[in-house]
C-alpha positions, 0 to 999 in steps of 0.5 A: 822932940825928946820922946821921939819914937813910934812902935807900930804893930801889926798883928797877923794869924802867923806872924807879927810885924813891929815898926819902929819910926822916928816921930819928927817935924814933918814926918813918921820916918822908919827906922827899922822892923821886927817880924816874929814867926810865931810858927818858928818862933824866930825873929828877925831885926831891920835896923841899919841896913843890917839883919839880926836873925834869932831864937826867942826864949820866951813862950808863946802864951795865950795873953802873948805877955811873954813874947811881948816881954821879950821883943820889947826888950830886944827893942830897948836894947837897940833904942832908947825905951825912955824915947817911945812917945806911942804904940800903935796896933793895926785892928782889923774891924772897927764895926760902923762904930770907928771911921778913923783912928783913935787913942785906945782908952778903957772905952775903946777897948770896951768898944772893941770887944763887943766888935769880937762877934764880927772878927772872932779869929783876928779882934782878940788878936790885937786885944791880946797885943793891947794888953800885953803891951801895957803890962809892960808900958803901962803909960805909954800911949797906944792907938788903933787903925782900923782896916773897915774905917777906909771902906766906910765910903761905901753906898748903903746898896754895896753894902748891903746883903740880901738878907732880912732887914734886922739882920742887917741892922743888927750888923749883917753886912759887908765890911771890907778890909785891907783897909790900911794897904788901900790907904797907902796906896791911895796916898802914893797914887796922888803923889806919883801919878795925881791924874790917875788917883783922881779916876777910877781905879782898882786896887789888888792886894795879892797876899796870904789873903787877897782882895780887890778895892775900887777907888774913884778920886781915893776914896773906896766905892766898893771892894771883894771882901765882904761880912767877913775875910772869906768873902771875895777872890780865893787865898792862899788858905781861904776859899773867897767867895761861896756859895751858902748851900754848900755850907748846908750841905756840909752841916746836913749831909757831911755832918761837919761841926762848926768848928770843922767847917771854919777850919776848912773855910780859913785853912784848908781851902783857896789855893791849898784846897785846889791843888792839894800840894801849898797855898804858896804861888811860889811853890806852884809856879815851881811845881809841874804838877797839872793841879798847881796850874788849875789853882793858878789858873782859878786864881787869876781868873776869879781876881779878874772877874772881881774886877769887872764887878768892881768896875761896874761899880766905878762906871768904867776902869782907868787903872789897876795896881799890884800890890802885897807880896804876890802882886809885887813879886809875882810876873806871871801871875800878874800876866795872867790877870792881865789877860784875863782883863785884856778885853777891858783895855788892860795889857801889860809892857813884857819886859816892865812886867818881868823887871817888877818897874813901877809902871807896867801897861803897855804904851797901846794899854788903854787902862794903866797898869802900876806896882805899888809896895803897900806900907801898912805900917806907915799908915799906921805910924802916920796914924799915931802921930796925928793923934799923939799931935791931937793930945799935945794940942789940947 
């Protein structure tokens, strides 16, 4: 193809990752990766096996024109911009409204507003990129993955909150999300281990934000998000699962204002909030402070009872995967989860554990046990080019 190349974008509260993929025959292969530090204001360069570290210039606008500008430019720099077939953006919520990825066209983003109310901190996010990457390739083709698309699968009773009925229908219910990381790794798992991607598995995307999915033949039955990116196991910033009265509390009796409670709920709160000291797992498995080890400790125990809930749903439980950057990096934390599940069969080989190899069960596991690098950006690449496949077929 003379115009060969695919920009993904993913677009995250503190950092945004570019891909840069060669749109060939059989495949959308990755030929490098960008990483803006939007707290920094650094970025860093992948391409050849070597790493460009820089500054930027530019300023970190609301509409995010200059820094898009910019990183657009450094790109051309490197690639040939008369190349770029398609940018395609990871878009956190899809509502009911997209089960899959489309070609974002003047109604799509008009679709994509009205989704706002239910992502008010992550929906404007991908927007801002939208548009600033079309100031600058007006007639560049852009797509959208949505992370609630994959969760669609889910029973209406899973979905479901025990709330007024207009409520629900009025969109009131529970979403789910990582949908793109659980999309790759389904697709590995039926690639390297096919007997397992067709049973009863869970998912555990350990990052900054953190949640669970069940699987059963690849496809989503349930996951530990819910409404919103709150809901579930606790985060690094994030409380995860809460109970609503102590949200009353806090209005009736603290007097805290909405924007007060939602800036403790994102930020203040999960591993942070309990120990006082980061929401990082790998300052806390450094510090020898008791309150690290109580944030540790809740962390693994609350992933492990989410699984057991999420095996309910499954009916059973033949495998569980660590994966984002603290499943994949992290032994003792994956350990204590293990431990925690031992009662369900789960147990981990020691020395496959501390070596981080693709299979970590013990031969006497009787549910296997795998790390897996999650690859959002493939999904997204792969998302692209079928669509773009779509358009050179009409």
């Amino acid at each position: 193809m003379a115009n060969n190349l695919i920009l993904t974008c993913n677009t995250g509260s503190s950092s945004v990752k570019f891909g840069i993929y060669a749109n060939e025959i059989a495949t959308a292969r990755k030929v490098g990766e960008v990483v803006v530090d939007l707290r920094k204001h650094t970025l860093s360069l992948q391409y050849r096996g070597d790493v460009h570290e820089m500054d930027l210039a530019s300023t970190v606008t609301d509409d995010m024109k200059e820094l898009t500008e910019e990183v657009l430019g450094i790109l051309s720099r490197q690639f040939d911009a008369a190349k770029w077939q398609a940018v395609g953006h990871r878009v956190v919520h899809g509502g009911d409204v997209f089960r899959g990825p489309v070609v974002i066209e003047i109604n799509i983003e008009e679709a994509l507003e009205g989704l706002v109310p239910l992502a008010p901190l992550h929906e404007p996010q991908a927007l801002k990129l939208i548009r600033a990457v079309r100031s600058h390739l007006p007639d560049i083709v852009q797509t959208a993955s949505f992370d609630t698309s994959f969760h669609l699968t889910n029973a209406d009773h899973v979905r479901r909150l025990a709330i007024p009925r207009d409520l629900h229908d009025a969109g009131i219910k529970r979403y789910g999300f990582h949908g793109l990381s659980y999309t790759s790794i389904a697709r590995q798992l039926a690639s390297i281990a096919p007997e397992i991607a067709g049973r009863r598995v869970v998912v555990a995307h350990l990052g900054s934000g953190c949640s669970l999915c069940g699987l059963e033949n690849g496809i989503s039955r349930d996951t530990s998000m819910g409404f919103s990116t709150l809901d579930g196991v606790p985060m690094a910033t994030r409380c995860g699962t809460l109970d609503p009265g102590v949200l009353l509390n806090l209005l009736r009796e603290q007097k805290r204002t909405l924007a007060d409670i939602e800036d403790l709920l994102y930020n203040k709160s999960g591993l942070l909030g309990v120990s006082g000291i980061s929401g990082d797992t790998r300052d806390l498995l450094e510090s020898l402070d008791a309150r690290a080890a109580e944030a540790l400790d809740l962390f693994a125990f609350r992933i492990a009872g989410e699984t057991a809930r999420i095996a309910n749903t499954l009916g059973g439980l033949d495998a569980f995967v660590f994966t984002a950057g603290v499943g994949e990096h992290q032994p003792p934390i994956r350990a204590a989860i293990a431990t925690h599940l031992a009662w369900l069969g789960l147990g981990l080989d020691t020395e496959a554990n501390a070596a981080g190899r693709q299979l970590l069960s013990s031969p006497a596991s009787s549910v296997m046990a795998f790390l897996m690098h999650t690859d959002e950006g493939q999904v997204i690449a792969d998302d692209a080019r079928e669509l773009l496949m779509g358009i050179e077929r009409k």
